[in-house]
C-alpha positions as CSV (number, residue, x, y, z in Angstrom):
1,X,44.4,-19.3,56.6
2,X,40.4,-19.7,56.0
3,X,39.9,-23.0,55.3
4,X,36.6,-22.2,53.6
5,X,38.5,-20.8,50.9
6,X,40.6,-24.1,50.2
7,X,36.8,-26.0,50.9
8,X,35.4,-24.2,48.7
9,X,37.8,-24.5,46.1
10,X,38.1,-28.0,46.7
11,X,34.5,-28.6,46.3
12,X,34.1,-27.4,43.1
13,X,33.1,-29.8,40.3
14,X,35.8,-29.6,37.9
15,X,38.3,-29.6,40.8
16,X,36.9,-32.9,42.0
17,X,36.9,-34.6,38.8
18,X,40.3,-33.7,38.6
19,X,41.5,-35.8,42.1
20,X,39.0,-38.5,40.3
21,X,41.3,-38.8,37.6
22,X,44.2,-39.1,39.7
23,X,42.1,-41.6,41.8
24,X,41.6,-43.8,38.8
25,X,45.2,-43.9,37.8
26,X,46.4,-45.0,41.8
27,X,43.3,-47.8,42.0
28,X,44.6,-48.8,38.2
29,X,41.2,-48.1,36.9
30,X,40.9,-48.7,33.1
31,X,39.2,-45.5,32.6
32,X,41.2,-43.0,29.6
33,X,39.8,-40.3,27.9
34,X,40.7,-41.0,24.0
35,X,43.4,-38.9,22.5
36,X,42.2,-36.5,20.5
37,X,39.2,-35.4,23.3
38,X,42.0,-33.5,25.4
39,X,43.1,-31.5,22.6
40,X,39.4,-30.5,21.3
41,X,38.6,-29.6,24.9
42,X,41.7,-27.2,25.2
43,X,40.7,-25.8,22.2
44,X,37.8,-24.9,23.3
45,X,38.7,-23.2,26.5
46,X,41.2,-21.4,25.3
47,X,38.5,-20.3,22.5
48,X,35.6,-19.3,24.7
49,X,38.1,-17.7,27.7
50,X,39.8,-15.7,24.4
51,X,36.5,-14.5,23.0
52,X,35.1,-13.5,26.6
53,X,38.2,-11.5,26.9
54,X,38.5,-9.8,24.2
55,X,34.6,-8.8,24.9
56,X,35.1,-7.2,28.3
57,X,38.1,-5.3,26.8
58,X,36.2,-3.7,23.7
59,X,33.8,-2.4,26.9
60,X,36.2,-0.8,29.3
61,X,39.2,0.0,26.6
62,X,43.0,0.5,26.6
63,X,43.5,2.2,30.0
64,X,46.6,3.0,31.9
65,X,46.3,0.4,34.2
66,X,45.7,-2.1,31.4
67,X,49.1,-1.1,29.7
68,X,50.6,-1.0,32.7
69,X,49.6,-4.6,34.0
70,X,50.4,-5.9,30.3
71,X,53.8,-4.4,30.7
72,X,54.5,-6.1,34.3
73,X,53.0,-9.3,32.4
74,X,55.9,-9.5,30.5
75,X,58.5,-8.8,32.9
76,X,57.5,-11.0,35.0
77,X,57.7,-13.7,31.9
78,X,61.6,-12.4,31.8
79,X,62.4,-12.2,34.8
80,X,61.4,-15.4,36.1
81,X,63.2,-18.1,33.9
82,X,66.4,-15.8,34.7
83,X,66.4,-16.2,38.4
84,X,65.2,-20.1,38.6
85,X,67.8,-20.7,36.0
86,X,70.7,-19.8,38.6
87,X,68.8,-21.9,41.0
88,X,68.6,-24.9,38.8
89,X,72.1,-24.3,38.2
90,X,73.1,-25.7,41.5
91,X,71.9,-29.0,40.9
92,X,71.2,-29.7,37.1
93,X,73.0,-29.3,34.3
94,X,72.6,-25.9,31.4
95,X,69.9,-27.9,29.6
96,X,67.8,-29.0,32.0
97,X,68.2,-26.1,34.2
98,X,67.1,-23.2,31.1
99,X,63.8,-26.1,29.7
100,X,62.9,-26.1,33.6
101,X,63.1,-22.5,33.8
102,X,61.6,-21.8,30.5
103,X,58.5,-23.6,32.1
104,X,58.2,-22.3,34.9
105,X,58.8,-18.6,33.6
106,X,55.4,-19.6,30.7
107,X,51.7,-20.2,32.0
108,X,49.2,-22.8,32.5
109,X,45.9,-21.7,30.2
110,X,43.9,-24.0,32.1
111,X,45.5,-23.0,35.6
112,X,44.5,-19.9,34.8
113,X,41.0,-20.8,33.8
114,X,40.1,-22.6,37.0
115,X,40.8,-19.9,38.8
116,X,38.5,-17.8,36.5
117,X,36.1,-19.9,37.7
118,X,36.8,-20.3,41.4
119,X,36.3,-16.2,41.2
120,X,33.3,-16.6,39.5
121,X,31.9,-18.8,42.1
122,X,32.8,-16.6,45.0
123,X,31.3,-13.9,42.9
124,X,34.0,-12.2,43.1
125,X,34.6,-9.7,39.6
126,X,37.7,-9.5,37.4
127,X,38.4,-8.2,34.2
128,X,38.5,-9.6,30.7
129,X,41.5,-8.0,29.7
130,X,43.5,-10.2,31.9
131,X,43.4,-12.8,29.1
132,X,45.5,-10.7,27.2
133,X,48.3,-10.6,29.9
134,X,47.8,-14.4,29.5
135,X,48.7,-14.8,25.7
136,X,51.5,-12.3,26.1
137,X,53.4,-14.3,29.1
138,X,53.4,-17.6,26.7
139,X,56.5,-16.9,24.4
140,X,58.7,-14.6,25.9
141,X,60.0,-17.3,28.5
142,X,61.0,-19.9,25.8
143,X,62.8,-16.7,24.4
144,X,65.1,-16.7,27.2
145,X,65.2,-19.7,28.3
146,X,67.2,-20.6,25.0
147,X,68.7,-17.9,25.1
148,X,70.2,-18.8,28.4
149,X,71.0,-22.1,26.7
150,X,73.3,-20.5,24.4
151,X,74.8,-17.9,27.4
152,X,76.0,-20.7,29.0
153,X,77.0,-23.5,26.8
154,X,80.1,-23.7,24.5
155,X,78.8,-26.4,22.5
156,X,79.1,-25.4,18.6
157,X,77.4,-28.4,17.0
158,X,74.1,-27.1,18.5
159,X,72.2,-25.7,15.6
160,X,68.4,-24.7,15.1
161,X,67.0,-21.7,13.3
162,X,65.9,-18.6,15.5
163,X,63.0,-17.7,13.0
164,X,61.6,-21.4,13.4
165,X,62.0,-21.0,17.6
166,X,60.4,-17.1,17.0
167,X,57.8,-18.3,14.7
168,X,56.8,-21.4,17.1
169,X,57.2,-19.0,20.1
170,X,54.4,-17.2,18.7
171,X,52.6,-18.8,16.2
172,X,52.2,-21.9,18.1
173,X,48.1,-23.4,18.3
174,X,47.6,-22.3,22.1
175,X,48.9,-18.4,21.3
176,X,47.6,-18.6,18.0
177,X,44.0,-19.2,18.9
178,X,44.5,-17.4,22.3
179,X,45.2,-14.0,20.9
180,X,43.0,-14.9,17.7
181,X,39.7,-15.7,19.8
182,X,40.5,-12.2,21.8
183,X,41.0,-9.7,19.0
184,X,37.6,-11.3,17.3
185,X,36.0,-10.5,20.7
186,X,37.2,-7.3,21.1
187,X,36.0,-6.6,17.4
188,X,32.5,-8.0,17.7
189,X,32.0,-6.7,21.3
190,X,28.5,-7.2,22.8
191,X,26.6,-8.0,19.3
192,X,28.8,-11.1,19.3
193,X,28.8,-12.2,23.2
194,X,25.3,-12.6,22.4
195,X,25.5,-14.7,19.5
196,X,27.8,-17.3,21.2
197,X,27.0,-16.9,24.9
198,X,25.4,-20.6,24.6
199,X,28.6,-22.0,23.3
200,X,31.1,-19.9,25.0
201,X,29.3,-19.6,28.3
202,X,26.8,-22.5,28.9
203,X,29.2,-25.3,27.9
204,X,32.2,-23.8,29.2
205,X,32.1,-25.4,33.4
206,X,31.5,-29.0,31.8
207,X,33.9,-28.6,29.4
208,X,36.3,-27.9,31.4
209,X,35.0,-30.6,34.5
210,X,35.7,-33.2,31.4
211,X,39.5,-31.5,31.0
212,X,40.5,-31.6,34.5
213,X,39.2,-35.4,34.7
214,X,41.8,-36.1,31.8
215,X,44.6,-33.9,33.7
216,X,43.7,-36.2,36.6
217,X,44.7,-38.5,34.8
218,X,47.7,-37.6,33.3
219,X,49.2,-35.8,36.5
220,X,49.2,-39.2,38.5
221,X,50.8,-40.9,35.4
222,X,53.6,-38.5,35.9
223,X,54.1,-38.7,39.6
224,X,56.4,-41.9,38.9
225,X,59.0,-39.2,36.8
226,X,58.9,-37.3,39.9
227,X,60.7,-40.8,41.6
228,X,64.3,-39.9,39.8
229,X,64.5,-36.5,40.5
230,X,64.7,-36.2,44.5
231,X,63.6,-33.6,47.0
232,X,65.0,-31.0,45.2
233,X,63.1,-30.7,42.3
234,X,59.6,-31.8,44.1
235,X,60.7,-28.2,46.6
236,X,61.1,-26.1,43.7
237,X,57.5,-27.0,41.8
238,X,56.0,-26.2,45.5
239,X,58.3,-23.4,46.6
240,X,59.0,-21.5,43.3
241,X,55.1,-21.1,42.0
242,X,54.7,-19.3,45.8
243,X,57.6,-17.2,45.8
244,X,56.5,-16.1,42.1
245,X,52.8,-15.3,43.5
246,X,54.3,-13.3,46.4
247,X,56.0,-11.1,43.7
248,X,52.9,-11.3,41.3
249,X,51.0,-9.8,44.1
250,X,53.2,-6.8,44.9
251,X,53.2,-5.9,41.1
252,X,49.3,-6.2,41.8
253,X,49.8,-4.1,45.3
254,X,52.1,-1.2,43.4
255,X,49.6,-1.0,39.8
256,X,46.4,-0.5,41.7
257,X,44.5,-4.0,41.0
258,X,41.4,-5.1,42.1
259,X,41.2,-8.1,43.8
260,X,39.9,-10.5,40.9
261,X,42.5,-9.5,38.5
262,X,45.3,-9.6,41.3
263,X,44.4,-13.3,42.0
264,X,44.6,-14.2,38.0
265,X,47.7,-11.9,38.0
266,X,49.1,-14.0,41.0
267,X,48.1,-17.5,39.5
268,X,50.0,-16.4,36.0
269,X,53.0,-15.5,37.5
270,X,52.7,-19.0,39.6
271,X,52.1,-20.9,37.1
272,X,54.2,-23.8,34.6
273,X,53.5,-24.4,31.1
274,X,53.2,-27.7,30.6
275,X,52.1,-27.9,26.9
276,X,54.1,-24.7,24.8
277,X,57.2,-24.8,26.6
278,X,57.8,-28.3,26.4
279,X,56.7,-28.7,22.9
280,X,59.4,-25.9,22.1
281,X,62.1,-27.3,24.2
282,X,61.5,-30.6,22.6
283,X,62.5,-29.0,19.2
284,X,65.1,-26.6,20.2
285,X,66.6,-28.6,23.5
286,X,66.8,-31.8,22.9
287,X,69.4,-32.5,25.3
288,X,66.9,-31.4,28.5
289,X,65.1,-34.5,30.0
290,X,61.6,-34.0,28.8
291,X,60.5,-36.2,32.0
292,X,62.5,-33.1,34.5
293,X,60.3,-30.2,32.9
294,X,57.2,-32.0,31.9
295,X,56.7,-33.9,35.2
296,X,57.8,-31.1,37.2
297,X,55.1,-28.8,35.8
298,X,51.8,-31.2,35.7
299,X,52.6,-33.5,38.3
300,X,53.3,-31.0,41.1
301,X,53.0,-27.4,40.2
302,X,49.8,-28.2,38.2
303,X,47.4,-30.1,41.2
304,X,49.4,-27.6,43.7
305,X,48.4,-24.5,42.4
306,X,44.8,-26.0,41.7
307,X,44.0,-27.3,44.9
308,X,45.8,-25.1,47.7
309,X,47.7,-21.7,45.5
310,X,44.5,-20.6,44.1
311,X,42.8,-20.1,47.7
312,X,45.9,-18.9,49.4
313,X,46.4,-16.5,47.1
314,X,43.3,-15.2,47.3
315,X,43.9,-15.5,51.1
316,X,47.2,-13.2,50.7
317,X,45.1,-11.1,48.5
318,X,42.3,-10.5,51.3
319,X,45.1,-10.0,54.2
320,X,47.3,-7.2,52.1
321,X,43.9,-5.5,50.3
322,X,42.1,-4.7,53.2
């Protein structure tokens, strides 16, 4: 593997305020970003990566290939919580194995994101309707994770209302915004690029530089979850999010994708949620270990996919596309 690629990855600034969050955190450094920042600042990158989207796809249109990678997009949001569900099996129980797999078969927005940028540093193009195949990969894992829930548990006192787990599925603030921010985009085109390039574009690298330094944080918090759960778990946050690329890219392969949007396509299908799913499997799941599908997700997939997937993806991507 090109090591430049991970060195260059590495070396980016938001990347490296991310390890300087985790470096606070092991030295027991008093430094914390206040509560409400995080949420603001995810809010906004979710706003300005929506709008920018939605832009690019008002210029080059509903194509073939843009159906067609929005259709694999969701089967690959399917299929994945399926298949790591019978792997959890082995080793957890019904709940803990469907909320893990939920998460795993979601996304990571801001996973996503930073590989946005690492593309854009490289110079390397990719196309704006990928967001889209973003939003849609959100809700349809918590759909079958719980629906795997019921499958394979007999327990009748477990009650909850599938239009409140559809509506939160779909309508929750992330997808909400996501898919809001893209179809405004996509309406105001050009005309309206221009009006908020200097909000949408400008700020957008030190916003998110300020976002990984509180994920820094919060990912070495975590770690200490990871202490209950053995080597099994820890394998499958590293093992799964490769195997899941690996597919991702010979979806990419088969549809005809250019190398940018095979990479994001890759780093979706690699990714865990680790803000929708477990808010939902809080609410519908309450008998999953929150610190099993949380921790799993930020403290391993997360910083995984971040520092080493992203370029050996893109490595894979160089290997199979020439």
């Amino acid at each position: 593997m090109d090591v430049s690629l991970i060195m260059s990855n590495i070396l980016n600034p938001p990347v490296l305020f991310f390890f300087l969050g985790m470096t606070a955190v092991v030295v027991k450094s008093d430094l914390e970003v206040p509560a409400p920042v995080p949420k603001l600042l995810s809010l906004y990158l979710l706003l300005a990566i929506g709008f920018k989207g939605g832009v690019e796809l008002s210029k080059g249109g509903i194509t073939t290939e843009v159906v067609l990678t929005l259709l694999a997009a969701i089967l690959m949001a399917c299929f994945v919580p399926i298949y790591t569900f019978f792997i959890l099996k082995l080793k957890l129980d019904t709940y803990d194995a469907a909320a893990i797999a939920a998460t795993y078969g979601s996304i990571s927005a801001v996973t996503f994101i930073t590989a946005s940028a690492f593309l854009s540093e490289l110079g390397i193009d990719f196309d704006g309707y990928m967001v889209a195949a973003l939003a849609l990969m959100e809700s349809p894992a918590i759909i079958v994770g719980l629906i795997l829930v019921n499958l394979f548990t007999a327990d009748e006192k477990r009650d909850f209302s599938w239009p409140e787990v559809l509506r939160d599925a779909f309508l929750n603030s992330s997808v909400f915004l996501l898919v809001g921010s893209l179809v405004i985009g996509f309406l105001t085109g050009e005309h309206g690029w221009q009006l908020l390039e200097p909000f949408t574009q400008r700020m957008f690298y030190g916003v998110l530089t300020f976002f990984l330094l509180d994920m820094g944080l919060v990912a070495a918090r975590r770690i200490k979850d990871l202490q209950k759960t053995g080597v099994f778990l820890v394998s499958f946050a590293i093992l799964i999010p490769i195997l899941n690329a690996g597919i991702g890219l010979v979806i990419a392969k088969i549809i005809g994708m250019p190398q940018g949007d095979s990479l994001l396509f890759a780093v979706l299908c690699a990714s865990a949620s680790y803000i929708a799913v477990p808010a939902a499997m809080r609410l519908t799941v309450p008998e999953a270990n929150p610190s099993l599908y949380v921790s799993t997700a930020l403290a391993v997939t997360f910083p995984f996919n971040i520092i080493v997937g992203i370029p050996l993806y893109l490595y894979a991507i160089n290997l199979f596309w020439r």
